[in-house]
N, C-alpha and C positions, 0 to 999 in steps of 0.2 A: 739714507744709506740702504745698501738692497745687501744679502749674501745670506748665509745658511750655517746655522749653531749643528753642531752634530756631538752628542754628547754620550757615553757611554757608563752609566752607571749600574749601583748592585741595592736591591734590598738585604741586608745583613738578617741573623735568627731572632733580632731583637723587632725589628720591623723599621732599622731607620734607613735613609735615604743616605747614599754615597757614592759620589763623584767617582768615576776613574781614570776618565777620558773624556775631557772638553777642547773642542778647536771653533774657533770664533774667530769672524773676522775684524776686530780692534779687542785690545785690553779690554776694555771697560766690557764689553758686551761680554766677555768671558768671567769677568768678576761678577757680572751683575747673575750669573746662572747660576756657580758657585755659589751666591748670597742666595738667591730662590731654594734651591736644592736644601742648604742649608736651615732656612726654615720651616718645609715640611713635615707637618706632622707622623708620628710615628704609623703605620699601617701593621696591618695583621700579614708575617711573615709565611712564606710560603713552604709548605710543607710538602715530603717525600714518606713513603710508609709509614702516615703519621709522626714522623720526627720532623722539627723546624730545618731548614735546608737556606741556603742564600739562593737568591735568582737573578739572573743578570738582564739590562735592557738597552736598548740603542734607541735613541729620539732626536728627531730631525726637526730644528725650527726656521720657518722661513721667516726672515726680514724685508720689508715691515709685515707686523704680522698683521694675517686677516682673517676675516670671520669664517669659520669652518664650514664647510658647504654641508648640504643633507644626505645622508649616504642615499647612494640611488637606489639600492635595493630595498630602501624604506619607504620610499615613494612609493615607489611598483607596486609596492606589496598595497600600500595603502589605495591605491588605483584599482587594484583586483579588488581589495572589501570593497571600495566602494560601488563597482563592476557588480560582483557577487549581488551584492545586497539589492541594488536597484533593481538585477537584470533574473536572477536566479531562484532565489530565494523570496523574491514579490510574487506572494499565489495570485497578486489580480493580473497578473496576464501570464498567458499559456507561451512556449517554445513553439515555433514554426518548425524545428526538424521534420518530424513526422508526415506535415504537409509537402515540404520539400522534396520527399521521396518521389510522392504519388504525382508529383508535377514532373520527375522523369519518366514516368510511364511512357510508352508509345504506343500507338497501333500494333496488335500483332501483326507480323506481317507473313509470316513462318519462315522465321530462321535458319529453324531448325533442315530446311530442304537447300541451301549453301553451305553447310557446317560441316564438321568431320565427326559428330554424330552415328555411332552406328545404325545402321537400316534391319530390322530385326527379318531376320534370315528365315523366310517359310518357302517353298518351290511354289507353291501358286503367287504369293507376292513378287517376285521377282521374275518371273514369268513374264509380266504386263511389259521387263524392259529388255529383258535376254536379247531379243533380236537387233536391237538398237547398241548396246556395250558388246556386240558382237561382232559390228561390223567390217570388211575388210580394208584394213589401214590403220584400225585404232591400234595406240601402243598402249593398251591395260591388260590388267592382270587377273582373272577370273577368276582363278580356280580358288583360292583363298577365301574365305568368305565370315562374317557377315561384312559387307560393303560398307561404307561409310555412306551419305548423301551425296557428298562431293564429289567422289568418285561416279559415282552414277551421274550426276548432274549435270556433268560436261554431256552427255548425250541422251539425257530424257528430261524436259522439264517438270518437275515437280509442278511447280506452282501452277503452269498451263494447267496441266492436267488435272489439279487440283479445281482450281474455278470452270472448268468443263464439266466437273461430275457435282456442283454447288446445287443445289436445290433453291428455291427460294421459297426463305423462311423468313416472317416479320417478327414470330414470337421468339425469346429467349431460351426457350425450351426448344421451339423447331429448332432454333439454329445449332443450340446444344447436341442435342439428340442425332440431326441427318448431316451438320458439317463440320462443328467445329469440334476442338477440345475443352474436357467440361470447365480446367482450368487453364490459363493462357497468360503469363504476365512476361512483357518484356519493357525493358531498359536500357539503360546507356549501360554496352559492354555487358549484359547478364539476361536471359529470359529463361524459362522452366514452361514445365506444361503438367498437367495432373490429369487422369484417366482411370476412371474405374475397369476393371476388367472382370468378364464373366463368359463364363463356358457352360451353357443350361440347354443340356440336350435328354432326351429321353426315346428311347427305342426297346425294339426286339428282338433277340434271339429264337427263331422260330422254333428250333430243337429245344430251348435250354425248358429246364421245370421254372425256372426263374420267372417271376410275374414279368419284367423288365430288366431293362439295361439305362443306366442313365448316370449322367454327369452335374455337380451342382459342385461352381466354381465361382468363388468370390476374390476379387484382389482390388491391387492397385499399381497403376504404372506412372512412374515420376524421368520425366526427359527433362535436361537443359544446358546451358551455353555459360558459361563465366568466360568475357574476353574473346579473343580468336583462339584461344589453344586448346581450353578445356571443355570439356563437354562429359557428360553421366548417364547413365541410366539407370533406373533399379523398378523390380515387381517383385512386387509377394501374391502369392497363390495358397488360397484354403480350399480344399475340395472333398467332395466326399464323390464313391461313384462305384457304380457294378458293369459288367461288362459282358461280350458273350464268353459263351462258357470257355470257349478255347484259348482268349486272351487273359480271364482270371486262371487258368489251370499253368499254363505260360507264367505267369506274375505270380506264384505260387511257389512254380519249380525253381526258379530263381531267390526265395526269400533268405532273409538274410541270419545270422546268427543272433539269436537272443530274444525269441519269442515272435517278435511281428513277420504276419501270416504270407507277407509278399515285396516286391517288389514292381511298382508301376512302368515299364519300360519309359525311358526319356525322361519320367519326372524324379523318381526314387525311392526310398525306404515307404511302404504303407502299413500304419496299423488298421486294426479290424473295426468295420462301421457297425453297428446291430450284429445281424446273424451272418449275412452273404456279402459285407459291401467292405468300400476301403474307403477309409482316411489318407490322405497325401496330400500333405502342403509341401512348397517350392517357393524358392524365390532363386533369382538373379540380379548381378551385376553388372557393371562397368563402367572404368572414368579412364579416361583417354587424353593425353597430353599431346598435341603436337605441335615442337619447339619449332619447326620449320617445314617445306614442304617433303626433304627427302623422312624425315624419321615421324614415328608414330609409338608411343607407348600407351601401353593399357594393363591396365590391374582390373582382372573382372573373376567372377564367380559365371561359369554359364558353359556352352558349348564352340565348338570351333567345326569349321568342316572344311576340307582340301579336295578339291576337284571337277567338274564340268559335269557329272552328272548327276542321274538320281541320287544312287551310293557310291558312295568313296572309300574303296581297302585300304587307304593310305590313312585318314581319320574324319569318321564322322558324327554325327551330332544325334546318332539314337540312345546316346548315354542319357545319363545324369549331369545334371551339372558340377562341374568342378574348379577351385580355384586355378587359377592361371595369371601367368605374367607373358604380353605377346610386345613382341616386337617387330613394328613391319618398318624396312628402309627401301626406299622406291626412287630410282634416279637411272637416266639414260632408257634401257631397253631390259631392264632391271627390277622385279619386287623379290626383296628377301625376309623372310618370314621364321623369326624365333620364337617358339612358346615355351615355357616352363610351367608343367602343371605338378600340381598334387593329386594323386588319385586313393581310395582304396580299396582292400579285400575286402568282404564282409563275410566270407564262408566262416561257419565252423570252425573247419582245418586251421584256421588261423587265427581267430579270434582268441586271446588270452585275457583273461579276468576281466570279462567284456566289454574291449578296447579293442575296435578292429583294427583290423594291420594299414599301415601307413606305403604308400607307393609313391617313386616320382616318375614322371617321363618327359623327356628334354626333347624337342623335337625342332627341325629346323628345314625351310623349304624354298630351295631358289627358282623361280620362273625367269626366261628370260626368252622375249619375243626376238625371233631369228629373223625372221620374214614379216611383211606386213599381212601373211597369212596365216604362217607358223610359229606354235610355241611350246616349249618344251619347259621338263621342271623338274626337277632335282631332291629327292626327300628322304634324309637319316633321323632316323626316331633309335631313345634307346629308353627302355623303363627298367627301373632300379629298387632295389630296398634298402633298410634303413637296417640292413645286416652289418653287426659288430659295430653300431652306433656310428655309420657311416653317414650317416645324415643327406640332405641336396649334397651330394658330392661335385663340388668346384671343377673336375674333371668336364663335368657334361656341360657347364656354366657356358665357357668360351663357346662364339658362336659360328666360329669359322673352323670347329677341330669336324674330324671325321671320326664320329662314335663310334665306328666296328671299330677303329686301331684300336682307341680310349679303352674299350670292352675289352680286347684281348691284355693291355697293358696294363690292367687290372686285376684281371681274373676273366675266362673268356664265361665263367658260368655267372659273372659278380649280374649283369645285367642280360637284357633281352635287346639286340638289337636289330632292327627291320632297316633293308634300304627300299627306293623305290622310284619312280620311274614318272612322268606324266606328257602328255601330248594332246593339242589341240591345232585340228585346219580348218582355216577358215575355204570350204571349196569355193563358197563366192557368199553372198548377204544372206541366200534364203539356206544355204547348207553349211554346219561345221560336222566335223568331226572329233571325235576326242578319243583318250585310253589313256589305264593306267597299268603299272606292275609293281607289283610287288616281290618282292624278296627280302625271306624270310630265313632260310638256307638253303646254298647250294654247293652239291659235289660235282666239279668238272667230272670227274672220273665217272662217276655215277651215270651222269646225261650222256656221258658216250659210249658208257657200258650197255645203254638202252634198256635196263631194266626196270623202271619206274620206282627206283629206290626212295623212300619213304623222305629221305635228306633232301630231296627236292622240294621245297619247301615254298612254291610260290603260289602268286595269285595272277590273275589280269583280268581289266575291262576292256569292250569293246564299245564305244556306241557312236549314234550321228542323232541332228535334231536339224530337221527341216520346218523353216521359220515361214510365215503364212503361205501355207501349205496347199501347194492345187488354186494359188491363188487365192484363197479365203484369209483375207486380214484379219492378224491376230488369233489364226488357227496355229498353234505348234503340235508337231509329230515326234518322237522322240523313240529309240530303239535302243535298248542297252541290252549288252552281255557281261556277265558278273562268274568268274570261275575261279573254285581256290583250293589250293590241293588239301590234303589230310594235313595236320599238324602243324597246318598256316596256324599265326597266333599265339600257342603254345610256348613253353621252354620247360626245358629240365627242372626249372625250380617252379613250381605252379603257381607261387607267389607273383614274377614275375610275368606273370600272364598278362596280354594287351587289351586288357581290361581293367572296370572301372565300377565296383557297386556291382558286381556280377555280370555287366553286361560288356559287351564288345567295345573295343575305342575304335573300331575299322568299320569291317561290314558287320551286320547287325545278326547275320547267320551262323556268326563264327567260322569253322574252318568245313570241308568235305564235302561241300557243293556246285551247283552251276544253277544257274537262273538267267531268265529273259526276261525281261520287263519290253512292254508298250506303252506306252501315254500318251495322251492328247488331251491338248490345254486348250481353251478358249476363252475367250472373254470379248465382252461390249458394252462399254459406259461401265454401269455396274453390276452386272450380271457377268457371271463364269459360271462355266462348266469344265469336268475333270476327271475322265477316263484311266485307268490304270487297268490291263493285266499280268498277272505275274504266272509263268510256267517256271517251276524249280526240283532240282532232285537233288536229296541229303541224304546223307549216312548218318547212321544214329548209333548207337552202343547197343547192345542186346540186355546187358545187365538180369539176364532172367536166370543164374544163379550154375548154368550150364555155359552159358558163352559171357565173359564178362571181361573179354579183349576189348580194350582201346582202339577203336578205329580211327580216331582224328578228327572228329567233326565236335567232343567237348574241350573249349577250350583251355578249360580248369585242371588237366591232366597233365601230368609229368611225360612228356613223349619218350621218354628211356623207360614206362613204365608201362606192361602188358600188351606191347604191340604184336600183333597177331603175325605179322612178317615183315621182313626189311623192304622186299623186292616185292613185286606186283604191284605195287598201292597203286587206286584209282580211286576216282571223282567218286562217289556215295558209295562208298564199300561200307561195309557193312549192315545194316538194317536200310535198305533202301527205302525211300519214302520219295514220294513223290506230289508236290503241292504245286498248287493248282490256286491261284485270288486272282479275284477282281473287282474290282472297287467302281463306283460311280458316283460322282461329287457335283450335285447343282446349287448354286449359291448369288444371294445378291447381297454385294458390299452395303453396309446401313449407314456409318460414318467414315470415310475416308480418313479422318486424321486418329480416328481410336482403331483401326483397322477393325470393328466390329461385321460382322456378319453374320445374317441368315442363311440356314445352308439342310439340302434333305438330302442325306447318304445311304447309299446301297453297297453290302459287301457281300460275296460270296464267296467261301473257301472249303475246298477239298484236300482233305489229307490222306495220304493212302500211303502208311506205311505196309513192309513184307511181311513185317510178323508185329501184333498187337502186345505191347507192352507196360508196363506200368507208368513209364514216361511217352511212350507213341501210342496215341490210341487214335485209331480208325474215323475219321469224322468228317460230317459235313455240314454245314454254317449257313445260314442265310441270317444276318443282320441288315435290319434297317434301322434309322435315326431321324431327328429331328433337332435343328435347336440353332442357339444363336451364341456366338463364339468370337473373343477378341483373338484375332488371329497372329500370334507373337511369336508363336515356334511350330516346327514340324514335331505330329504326332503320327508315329509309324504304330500302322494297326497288320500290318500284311507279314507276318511272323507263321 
């Protein structure tokens, strides 16, 4: 006989056993439960808040019955101890994990020159490919910068170029030392790299009473690759260093609120080393995602720069490093470029219960190639404070609004905002051209009144770079004009100023000058050479206690405050000065993959302001140097 008893009984407060509901398929088999059930011994009844309570149950019997199988999860479990114990827990043999890793090793191969990777931004290192990502047809995007690999890669080989400049080394230290990176591991889908860095130069000041001038820089720089998307980089920099006397007197007048004696221009805050020197460490970031080829994201600590030449008034990288969030999207004939940074004040004037003041600026930059010649670019910057606990205001977030409306619809004084302008031709492979503009403010009325009303607020570059020049491969020429009226930079709220750590987020001059730059680059295998003169004329402030009008040229000044006249303004009014560098740079590359270099510098500079001040004084410079240098960012010395 086959079917199934299904019975429904109660344990009572006493603990006996009672039927409530039995269905069986014959009599008997229903009697026969009833009789079972029946003689059950009493059990211990089931309790609620400690008081005895009834509990009720339902039990299903199969006919005929048979032997209960083993619950399965008692097996398993009994399969793991036994797993456990043979495999885990026996110290006489070791786990192969560990070895497993090191068997996905592979050859490095350097990855890191296919990847999306940032390419660390210096004008000599990028130099070697300018003329090649320049050429007439390509559809990229220049001016933005620092490059990724990939981007370059489509028109300079890396790797070629790489095993061209190979030395050959049998020992691990040669190979260490003249090619490779000191660390290198790559795997399936992940590699890194590790790289000491060091800046050990030591020079003269021929005027200074200073025994010397000298640099002593220890770090570390770590690159690498998870997958196809992500990619990082990070350095830390310790340094100690003295300087000539014009650049500490500079790095001085700039120091910040709350004791320490200066600031390093491009690195940042320095305290005092012994009697005459500085302390400044640095570091940087970056981790870069890119989910496909049109978008790119990056969260970094470091600098940014927008433009085709030397300097750029729209934003460049002789600051300090600062956080950032950039977004680049790149599709069609098209790079659009969002950054979101943090910046700070660090004057005095601002400083409360010594907590410097907090800045943002939202900046956004569309290039879009017209022509397989021509390219033009688009760029609103607006920088803001954290007035009435306004915080990153969501306003500036969206990245298609136009910050002047956002600004006036706000408060037209709530932020600072710049528009601005960019162009680059290509005349054929060995000529482009470029410029940029700035606008800062402008009164139509004003420009057609023709009186150089002070509201006129702009800047502009001019320049060209002719690529192996005269026929000499791998000579570049290069000619910029850099002009920017009075009260460029500035705003009524001097908080708001477009700056960063005391220094400029534009041109590195601030506002009420004009300047010519020359250069000439060269390079062969691993030798370079690197020419720069600079002619410049500034306006300076008199501050000598009889004339202490605002001319335009600091740009930590409230421009509604003490301007000497609305009408007439011109290019270095007020304390003219007149500066004069030149620089001279011979260098031979030592490791190609740690960008290390040998390099002996010559700078000369004259300064000639109209009248000698406490801030302008009269001078002239002859620095030489010596030393060997991981070459990872531009150090602007020509101030």
């Amino acid at each position: 006989m086959k079917g199934t008893i299904n019975a429904v009984f109660e344990v009572d407060t006493t603990g006996v056993f009672k039927p409530l509901y039995i269905d069986a398929p014959t009599d008997d088999l229903k009697k026969e439960t009833e009789r079972i059930f029946a003689s059950l011994p009493k059990v211990k009844p089931a309790t609620f808040s400690g008081r005895k309570t009834y509990a009720k149950f339902n039990l299903k019997i199969d006919i005929p019955l048979q032997e209960p199988k083993k619950y399965k999860a008692e097996t398993d479990f009994n399969k793991g101890q036994d797993r456990t114990n043979k495999e885990l827990i026996d110290n006489s043999k070791e786990l192969t994990e560990f070895e497993d890793v090191a068997k996905n090793y592979k050859k490095f191969d350097n990855p890191q020159f296919k990847s999306s990777l940032n390419l660390a931004f210096t004008h000599q290192n990028y130099a070697v490919f300018d003329a090649l990502i320049n050429q007439v047809g390509s559809n990229n995007h220049t001016a933005t910068k620092p490059y990724s690999y990939a981007e370059v890669a489509k028109y300079y080989d890396f790797e070629a170029v790489y095993q061209s400049l190979a030395k050959t080394q049998e020992s691990w230290l040669g190979r260490k030392f003249w090619n490779e990176n000191l660390i290198a591991i790559q795997g399936e889908n992940y590699w890194f790299t590790l790289n000491p860095i060091v800046d050990f130069r030591i020079g003269k000041d021929t005027k200074s009473e200073a025994s010397n001038t000298f640099v002593n820089t220890r770090g570390l720089n770590v690159q690498g690759g998870l997958g196809q998307q992500i990619t990082f980089s990070a350095s830390i920099y310790e340094s100690q260093g003295r300087f000539a006397d014009y650049y500490n007197a500079y790095s001085e007048s700039i120091k910040p609120s709350g004791g320490n004696p200066a600031i390093i221009p491009g690195i940042g805050i320095a305290k005092s080393f012994k009697d005459d020197a500085y302390d400044f460490p640095m570091a940087d970031a970056n981790i870069k995602f890119k989910p496909s080829e049109i978008f790119d994201l990056q969260l970094g600590y470091g600098r940014n720069f927008i433009g085709d030449g030397y300097r750029s008034l729209l934003q460049g990288d002789g600051v300090s490093p600062y956080p950032y969030f950039k977004i680049n999207t790149t599709f069609w004939k098209i790079k659009y470029t969002n950054t979101y940074m943090w910046l700070k004040d660090v004057r005095p004037d601002v400083t409360v219960d010594g907590t410097y003041a907090t800045k943002y600026m939202a900046s956004h930059y569309l290039s879009y190639n017209v022509s397989k010649k021509l390219n033009i670019g688009l760029f609103e910057n607006v920088v803001w404070t954290n007035t009435n606990d306004r915080g990153f205001d969501v306003n500036f977030v969206n990245p298609i609004i136009f910050y002047r409306a956002v600004e006036f619809s706000s408060s037209s004084k709530a932020g600072n905002a710049v528009l601005g302008a960019t162009a680059k031709y290509k005349w054929n492979n060995k000529v482009n051209l470029y410029g940029q503009f700035l606008l800062d403010e402008f009164s139509i009325g004003d420009v057609k009144a023709g009186d150089k009303s002070w509201k006129n607020k702009f800047g502009y570059q001019l320049g060209a770079k002719y690529y192996d020049a005269f026929k000499v491969k791998n000579l570049t020429l290069q000619l910029e004009y850099n002009h920017v009226r009075p009260y460029v930079y500035s705003h009524s709220n001097p908080l708001t100023n477009y700056a960063h750590n005391n220094l400029s987020m534009g041109h590195q001059w601030g506002g009420n000058f004009r300047e010519l730059v020359g250069i000439a680059r060269y390079y062969k295998g691993r030798y370079y050479g690197e020419m720069k003169v600079t002619f410049g004329q500034k306006g300076f402030d008199f501050n000598d206690g009889t004339d202490n009008y605002n001319y335009g040229g600091n740009i930590f000044l409230s421009y509604n405050d003490d301007r000497p006249r609305d009408t007439g303004v011109t290019i270095a009014q007020g304390n003219k000065t007149n500066i004069f560098i030149t620089e001279l740079q011979l260098g031979y590359l030592v490791n190609p993959s740690s960008n290390l270099k040998v390099f002996g510098s010559f700078l000369y500079r004259n300064f000639d302001p109209t009248a000698e001040t406490a801030t302008t004084v009269k001078s002239n410079t002859t620095w030489i140097s010596v030393g060997i240098r991981s070459d990872l960012f531009n150090w602007y010395f020509d101030y």
